[in-house]
C-alpha positions, -999 to 999 in steps of 0.1 A, spaced: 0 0 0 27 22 6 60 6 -7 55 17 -41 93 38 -40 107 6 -23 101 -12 -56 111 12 -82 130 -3 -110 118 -37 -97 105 -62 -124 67 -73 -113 75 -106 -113 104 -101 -87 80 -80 -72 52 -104 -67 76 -131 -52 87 -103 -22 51 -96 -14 44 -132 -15 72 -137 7 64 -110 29 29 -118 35 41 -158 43 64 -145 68 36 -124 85 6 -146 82 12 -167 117 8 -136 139 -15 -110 120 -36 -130 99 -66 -137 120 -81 -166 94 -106 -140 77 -87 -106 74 -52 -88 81 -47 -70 116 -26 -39 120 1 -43 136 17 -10 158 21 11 188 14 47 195 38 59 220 29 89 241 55 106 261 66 145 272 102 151 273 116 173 298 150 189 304 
């Protein structure tokens, strides 16, 4: 969705087999067996000096 500069000059085949890797690599932990979960954290903090 928002790698599209991360593949520039990348063939689509080559491509395909990244995401496909990508997405076999993440499936155990945020693939819920219907959809794709979000993975991240907001941190909230103040900094003082």
């Amino acid at each position: 969705m928002f790698g599209d500069e991360f593949f520039a000059g990348v063939d689509d085949s080559e491509q395909a087999a990244v995401l496909s890797a990508v997405e076999d690599r993440l499936r155990p932990t945020l693939f819920d067996g219907d959809t794709w979960v979000a993975d991240y954290r907001r941190l909230r903090l103040v900094a003082g000096r």
